[in-house]
N, C-alpha and C positions, 0 to 999 in steps of 0.2 A: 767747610771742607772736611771731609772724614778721610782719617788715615787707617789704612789697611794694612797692620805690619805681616799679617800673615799671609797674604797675597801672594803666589808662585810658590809656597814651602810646601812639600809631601810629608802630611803629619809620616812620621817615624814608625812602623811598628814595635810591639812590643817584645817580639822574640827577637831585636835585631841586632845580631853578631855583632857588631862594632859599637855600642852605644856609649861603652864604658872610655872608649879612643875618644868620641865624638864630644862628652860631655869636660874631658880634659882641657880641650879647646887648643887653640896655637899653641905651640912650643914658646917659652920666651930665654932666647939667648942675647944674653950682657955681657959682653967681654971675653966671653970663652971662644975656645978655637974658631968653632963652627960661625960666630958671628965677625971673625976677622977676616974666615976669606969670604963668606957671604955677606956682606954689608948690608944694612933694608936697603929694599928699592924702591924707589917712589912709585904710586902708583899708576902714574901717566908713563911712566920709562915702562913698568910690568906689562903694561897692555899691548906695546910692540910686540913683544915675544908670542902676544899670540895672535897679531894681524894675520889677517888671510894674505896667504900670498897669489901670484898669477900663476896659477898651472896651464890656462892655455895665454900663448902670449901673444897679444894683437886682437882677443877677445872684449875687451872692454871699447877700443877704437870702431872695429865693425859691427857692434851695437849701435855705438853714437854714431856713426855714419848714417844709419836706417833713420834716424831722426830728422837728418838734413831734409829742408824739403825743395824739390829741384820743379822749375817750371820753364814752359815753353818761352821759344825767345819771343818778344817785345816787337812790334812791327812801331816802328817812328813814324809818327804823323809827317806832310810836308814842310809844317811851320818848326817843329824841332829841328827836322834836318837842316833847314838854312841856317837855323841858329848857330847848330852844330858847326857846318863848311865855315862860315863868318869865323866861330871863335878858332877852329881848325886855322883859320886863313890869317888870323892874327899871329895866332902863337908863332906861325913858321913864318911871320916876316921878325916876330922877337928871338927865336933862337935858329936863323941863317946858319949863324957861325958860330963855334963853340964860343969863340972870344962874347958875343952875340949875348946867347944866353947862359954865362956867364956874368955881365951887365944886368942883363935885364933880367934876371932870377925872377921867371912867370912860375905862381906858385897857384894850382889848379886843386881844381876836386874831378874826378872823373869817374863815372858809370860804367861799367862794360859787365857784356857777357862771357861764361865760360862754359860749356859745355862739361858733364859728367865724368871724369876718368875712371869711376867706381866699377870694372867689369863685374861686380859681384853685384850689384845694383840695377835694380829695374829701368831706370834711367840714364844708365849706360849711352851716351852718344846721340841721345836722343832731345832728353832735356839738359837745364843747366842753373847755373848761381848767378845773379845781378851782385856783383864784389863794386865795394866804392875805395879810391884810392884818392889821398890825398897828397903832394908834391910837388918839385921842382920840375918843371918841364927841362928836360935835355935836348930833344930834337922834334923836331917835325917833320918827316917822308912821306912830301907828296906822291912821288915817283913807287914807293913800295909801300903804300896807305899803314901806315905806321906810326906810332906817338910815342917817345920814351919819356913817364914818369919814372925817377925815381929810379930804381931798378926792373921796373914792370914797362913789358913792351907789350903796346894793345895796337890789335886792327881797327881801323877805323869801321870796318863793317859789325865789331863788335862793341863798340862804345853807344851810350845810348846818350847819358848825357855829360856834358862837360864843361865846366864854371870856371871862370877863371878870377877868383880869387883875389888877387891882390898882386903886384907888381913893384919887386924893390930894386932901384937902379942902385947899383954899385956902385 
């Protein structure tokens, strides 16, 4: 391995105004004024001072946004959707009643889709994310195709798929 100390340095000219400063080198202050209100700084704390800061703010977010990659929704074959209505049709005979599933704490994984809310984004309303949540089922609403994990409340027309996990009676 060869080291290159002189790698990045601009040899100096020889007429160069300041050479006599340069070859002085650091100042070294011991005790005196100057080093009591300025204390060393280490060199991990100096390098904050000169972090870049955000001059545009929300610039860094709508970059990584562009990286997300959003696709069309998922069409469910027939043999998942029975799957699907089956464990649908379980969970809501385990959480009827809050006392219900409270008892029976149905602990799921579930699939759904979301459509794009990015207006700034090509796939604006068009395409979307497959998000996986995993939780405590709260309800089941047949009547408004509904499912509350957790704090996430999904349409059944958006779920693609959904396991059910494990099951701890209280």
């Amino acid at each position: 391995m060869h080291i290159y100390p002189d790698i990045g340095r601009i040899p100096r000219p020889d007429d160069f105004k300041y050479a006599s400063v340069m070859e002085k080198g650091r100042p070294v202050h011991d005790g005196d004024y100057f080093s009591l209100r300025h204390p060393h700084m280490h060199c991990g704390k100096r390098a904050k001072i000169f972090a870049p800061f955000a001059a545009l703010q929300g610039f860094e977010e709508e970059v990584a946004s562009k990286d997300i990659i959003y696709e069309e929704k998922r069409i469910i074959d027939p043999e998942r959707s029975d799957d699907l209505n089956e464990t649908l049709c379980l969970l809501h005979e385990l959480t009827k009643t809050k006392r219900l599933a409270l008892l029976n704490q149905a602990y799921v994984s579930a699939e759904y889709y979301i459509l794009c809310t990015d207006p700034h984004n090509e796939a604006y309303m068009i395409k979307g994310l497959y998000i996986t949540v995993k939780g405590v089922v709260q309800y089941v609403d047949p009547i408004g195709h509904l499912i509350r994990i957790e704090d996430e409340c999904i349409s059944f027309s958006d779920l693609y798929s959904l396991t059910l996990l494990h099951r701890q009676t209280v």
